[in-house]
N, C-alpha and C positions, 0 to 999 in steps of 0.2 A: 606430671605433664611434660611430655616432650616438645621441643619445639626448634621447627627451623627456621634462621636466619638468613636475609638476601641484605647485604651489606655490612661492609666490616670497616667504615668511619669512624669517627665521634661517636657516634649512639652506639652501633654495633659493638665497638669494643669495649665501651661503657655497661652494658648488656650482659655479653664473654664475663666480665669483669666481676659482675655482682649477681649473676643467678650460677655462673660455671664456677668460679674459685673462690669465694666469700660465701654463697650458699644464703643470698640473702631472701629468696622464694624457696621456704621447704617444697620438695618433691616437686622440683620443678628443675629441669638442665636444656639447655640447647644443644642439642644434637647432631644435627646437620646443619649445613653451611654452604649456601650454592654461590658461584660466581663462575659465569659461563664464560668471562674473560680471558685470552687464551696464555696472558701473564698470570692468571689467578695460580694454574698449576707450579707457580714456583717460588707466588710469595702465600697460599693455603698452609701447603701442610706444615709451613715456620707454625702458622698460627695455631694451626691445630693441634699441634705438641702442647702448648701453654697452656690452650685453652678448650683440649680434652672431648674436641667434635670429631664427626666423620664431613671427610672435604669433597664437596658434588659439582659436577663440570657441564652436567646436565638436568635440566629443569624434568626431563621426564623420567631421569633415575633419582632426582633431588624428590619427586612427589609420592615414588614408589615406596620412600622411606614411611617410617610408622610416627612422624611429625603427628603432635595434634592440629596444632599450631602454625602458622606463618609470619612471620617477622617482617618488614620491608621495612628497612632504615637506608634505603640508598639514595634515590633522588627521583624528581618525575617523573622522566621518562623511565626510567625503572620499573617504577611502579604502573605507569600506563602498559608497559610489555607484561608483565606477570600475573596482572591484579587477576584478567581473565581465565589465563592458566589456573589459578592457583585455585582461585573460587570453583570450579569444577570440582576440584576435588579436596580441600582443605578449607578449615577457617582459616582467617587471614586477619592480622593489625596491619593496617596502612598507616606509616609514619607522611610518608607523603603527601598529604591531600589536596595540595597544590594542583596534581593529576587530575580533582575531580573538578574542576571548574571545565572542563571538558561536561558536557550537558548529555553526552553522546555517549561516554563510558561510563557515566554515574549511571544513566537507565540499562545499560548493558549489565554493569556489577550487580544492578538491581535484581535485572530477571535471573542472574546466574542464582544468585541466592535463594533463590525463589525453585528454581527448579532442581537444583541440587542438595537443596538444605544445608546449604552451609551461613553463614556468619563473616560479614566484613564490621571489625570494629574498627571507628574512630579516635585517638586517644585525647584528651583535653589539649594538649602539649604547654604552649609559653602563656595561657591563660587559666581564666578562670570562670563560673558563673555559668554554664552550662547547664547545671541541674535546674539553677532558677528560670531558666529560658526554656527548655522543654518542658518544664512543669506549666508553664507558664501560657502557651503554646497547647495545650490537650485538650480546651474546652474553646478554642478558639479566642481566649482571653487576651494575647500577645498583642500589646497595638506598635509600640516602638523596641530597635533596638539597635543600639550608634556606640561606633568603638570609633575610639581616637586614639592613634596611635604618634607617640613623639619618639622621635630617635635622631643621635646626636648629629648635627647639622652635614658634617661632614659625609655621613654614609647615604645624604639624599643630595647633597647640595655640591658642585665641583667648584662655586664660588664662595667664600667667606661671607657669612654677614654678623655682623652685632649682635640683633635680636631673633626670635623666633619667627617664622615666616608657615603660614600654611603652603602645603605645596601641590595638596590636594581634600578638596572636598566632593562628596557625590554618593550615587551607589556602591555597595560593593562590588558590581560587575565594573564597573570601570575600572575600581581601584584593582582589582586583580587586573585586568588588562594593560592598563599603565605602569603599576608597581610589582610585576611577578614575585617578587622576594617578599612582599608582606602577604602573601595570596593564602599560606595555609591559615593565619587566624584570621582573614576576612570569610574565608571560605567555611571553616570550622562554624563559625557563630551563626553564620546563613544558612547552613544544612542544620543545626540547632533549631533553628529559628523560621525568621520571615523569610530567608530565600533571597540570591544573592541584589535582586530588583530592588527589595523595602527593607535589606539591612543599610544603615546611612552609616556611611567611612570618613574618615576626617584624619590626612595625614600631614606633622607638624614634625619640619627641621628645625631643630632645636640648638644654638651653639653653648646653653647652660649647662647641658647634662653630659653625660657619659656612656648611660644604659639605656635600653628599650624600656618606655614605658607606657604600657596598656590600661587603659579604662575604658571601662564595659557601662552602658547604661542599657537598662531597661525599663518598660514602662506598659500595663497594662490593670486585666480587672481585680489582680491581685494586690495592684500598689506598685512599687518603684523600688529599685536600687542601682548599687551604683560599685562597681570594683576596680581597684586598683592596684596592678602590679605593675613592679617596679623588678626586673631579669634580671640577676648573675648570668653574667654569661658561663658555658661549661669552662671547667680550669685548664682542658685539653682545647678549646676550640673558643675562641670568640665568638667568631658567628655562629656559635650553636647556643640556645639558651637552656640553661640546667636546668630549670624546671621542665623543660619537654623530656628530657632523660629521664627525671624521676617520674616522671607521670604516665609512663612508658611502664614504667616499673609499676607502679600503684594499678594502673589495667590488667597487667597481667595477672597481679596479687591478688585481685579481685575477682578473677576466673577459678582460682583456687577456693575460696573462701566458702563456706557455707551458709554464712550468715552475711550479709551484703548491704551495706550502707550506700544508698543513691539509686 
């Protein structure tokens, strides 16, 4: 499987890193590599030496290529410019999904896929429990589903405090609108799920801890459960969590496979 990438960050060159030089996805390489930037053309082709792509400076010779695949590991707005480009004529991973709390381009990616045949996946990223939530969800079974997310005091809080303090409880429409930086796993587990109105969010600065940590409840005609993760941040980026990299990975492993677990 060929496949092109739109961002060369953290993830992106974690990506470069482990399908182009490590060969951790057999018969799988990244191929192309767009950044329409007009500094790309002279920090590209460093990269492309290492990491053994063809370097695109335009989105309509970058689509021309025989990509199967599309990558978006950049950011937002990024991905709100491309997503519709790209679904015309490619499948596409959106890392960003932050973009789709937009209610206006989630129905637009909708119809593209629809009339063109093509495919937008979602990847799990810094969570988990998804499977049980859409499983959960198909017979209209779903009645609840509440993520609390804690992270350490300082990166919600510009004041010190002692103890833990909620800083937000509500829908996850709010919490995306008040907290954009937590938006891809409120947004993630609503498009799983109940949708961003009856997903319930609960966000807690924390001065105990050190990492992000997520717990997922669910609740319906199946029973209950309940998940907890606790991020590594990436070794290259703090604020990027290593499990989205690797789960990034596990997605695409998964489009290879013949036999498919989930």
């Amino acid at each position: 499987m060929k496949l092109g990438l739109i961002g060369t960050g953290t993830i992106g060159r974690f990506l470069l890193e482990n399908i182009n030089i490590k060969g951790i996805i057999p018969d799988c390489k990244i191929t192309a590599v767009l950044d329409e930037r007009p500094k790309a053309r002279h920090e590209l082709p460093k990269l492309a030496k290492t990491f053994h792509f063809t370097s695109f400076y335009s989105v309509k010779e970058f689509l021309r290529s025989d990509v199967d695949l599309v990558i978006e590991c950049a950011n937002v707005k990024t991905a709100q410019q491309y997503a519709p480009i790209v679904l015309k004529n490619k499948n596409m991973l959106l890392i960003s999904v932050g973009a789709l709390v937009d209610v206006n381009l989630l129905g637009q990616l909708d119809n593209l896929t629809k009339t063109n045949r093509t495919k937008l996946y979602l990847p799990p990223g810094a969570i988990g429990g998804l499977d049980m939530i859409q499983a959960g969800k198909v017979l209209d079974g779903l009645n609840e589903v509440v993520l609390e997310t804690r992270k350490p005091a300082h990166a919600l809080l510009e004041e010190q405090v002692e103890y833990e303090k909620i800083v937000f409880s509500g829908n996850a429409k709010s919490a995306i609108e008040k907290f954009p930086k937590n938006a891809n796993v409120a947004i993630t587990l609503s498009l799983a799920g109940l949708g961003i109105d009856k997903t319930k969010v609960k966000i807690i600065a924390d001065p105990q801890i050190d990492k992000n940590i997520h717990t997922i409840k669910g609740r319906g005609d199946f029973g209950e459960f309940m998940i907890r993760l606790k991020n590594n941040p990436s070794p290259t980026n703090p604020k990027t969590s290593y499990l989205t990299s690797l789960s990034i990975l596990s997605t695409i492993n998964s489009l290879q496979k013949r036999i498919v677990i989930g």
